[in-house]
C-alpha positions as CSV (number, residue, x, y, z in Angstrom):
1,X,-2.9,6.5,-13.3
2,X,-1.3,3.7,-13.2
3,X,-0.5,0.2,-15.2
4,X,-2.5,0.9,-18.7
5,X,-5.9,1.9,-16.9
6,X,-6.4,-1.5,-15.3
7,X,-7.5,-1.4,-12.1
8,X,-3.8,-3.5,-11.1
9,X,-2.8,0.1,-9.6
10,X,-2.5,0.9,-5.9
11,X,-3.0,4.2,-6.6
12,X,-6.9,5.2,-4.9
13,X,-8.4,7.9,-6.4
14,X,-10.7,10.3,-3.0
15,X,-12.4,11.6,-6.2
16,X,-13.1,8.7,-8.8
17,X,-14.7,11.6,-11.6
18,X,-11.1,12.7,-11.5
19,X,-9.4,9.7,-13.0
20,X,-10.0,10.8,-17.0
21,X,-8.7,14.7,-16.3
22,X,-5.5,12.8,-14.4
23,X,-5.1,10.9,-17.7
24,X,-5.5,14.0,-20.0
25,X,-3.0,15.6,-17.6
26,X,-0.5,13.0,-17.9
27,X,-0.5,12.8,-21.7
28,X,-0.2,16.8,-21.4
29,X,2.8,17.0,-19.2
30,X,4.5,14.2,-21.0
31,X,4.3,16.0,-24.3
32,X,5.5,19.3,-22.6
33,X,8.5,17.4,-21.1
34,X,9.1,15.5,-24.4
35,X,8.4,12.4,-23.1
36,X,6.3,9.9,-25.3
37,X,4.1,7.7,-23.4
38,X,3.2,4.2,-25.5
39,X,0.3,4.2,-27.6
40,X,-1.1,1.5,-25.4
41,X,-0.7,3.3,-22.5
42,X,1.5,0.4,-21.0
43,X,4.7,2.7,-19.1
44,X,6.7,-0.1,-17.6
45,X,9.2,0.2,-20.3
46,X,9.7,3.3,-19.7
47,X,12.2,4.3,-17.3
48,X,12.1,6.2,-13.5
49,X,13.8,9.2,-14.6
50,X,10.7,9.7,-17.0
51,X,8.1,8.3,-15.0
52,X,9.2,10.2,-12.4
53,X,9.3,13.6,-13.7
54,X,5.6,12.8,-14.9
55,X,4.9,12.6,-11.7
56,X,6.3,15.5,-10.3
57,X,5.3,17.9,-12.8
58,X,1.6,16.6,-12.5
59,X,2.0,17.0,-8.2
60,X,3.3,20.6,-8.9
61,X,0.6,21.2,-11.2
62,X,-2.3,20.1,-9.1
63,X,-1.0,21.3,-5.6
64,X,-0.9,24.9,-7.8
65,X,-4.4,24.0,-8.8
66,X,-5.5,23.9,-4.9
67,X,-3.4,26.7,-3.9
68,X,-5.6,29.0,-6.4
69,X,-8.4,27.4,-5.5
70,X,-7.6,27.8,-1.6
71,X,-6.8,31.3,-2.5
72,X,-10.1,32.0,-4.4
73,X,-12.1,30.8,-1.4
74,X,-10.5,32.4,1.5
75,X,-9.9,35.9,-0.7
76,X,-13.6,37.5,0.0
77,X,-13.1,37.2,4.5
């Protein structure tokens, strides 16, 4: 995630193969919060509240991704 897709962002990926389903995930919460991100992809006119609750939704997502997952490995001991 980050500045347009440009590799400008801080943000380090541990898994690299994960960067287009973290895309597809952002454009997905956005729409659910009714948030439209620009069509080129550029956010910085946007403002913290929105960027913000992106994020957030997308952390609560994935850590309940990895909960299930943690769940569905330890569930057969």
């Amino acid at each position: 995630m980050g500045q347009g897709g440009n590799s400008r962002s801080s943000n380090n990926l541990v898994v690299p193969r994960a960067t287009g389903a973290l895309e597809q995930m952002k454009y997905e919460v956005a729409q659910e919060l009714g948030i439209s991100i620009p069509q080129d992809g550029y956010q910085g006119n946007m403002t913290s509240y929105e960027n913000g609750s992106i994020g957030g939704y997308i952390t609560k997502r994935l850590v309940t991704l990895a909960e299930q997952q943690l769940a569905g490995q330890y569930s057969g001991q």
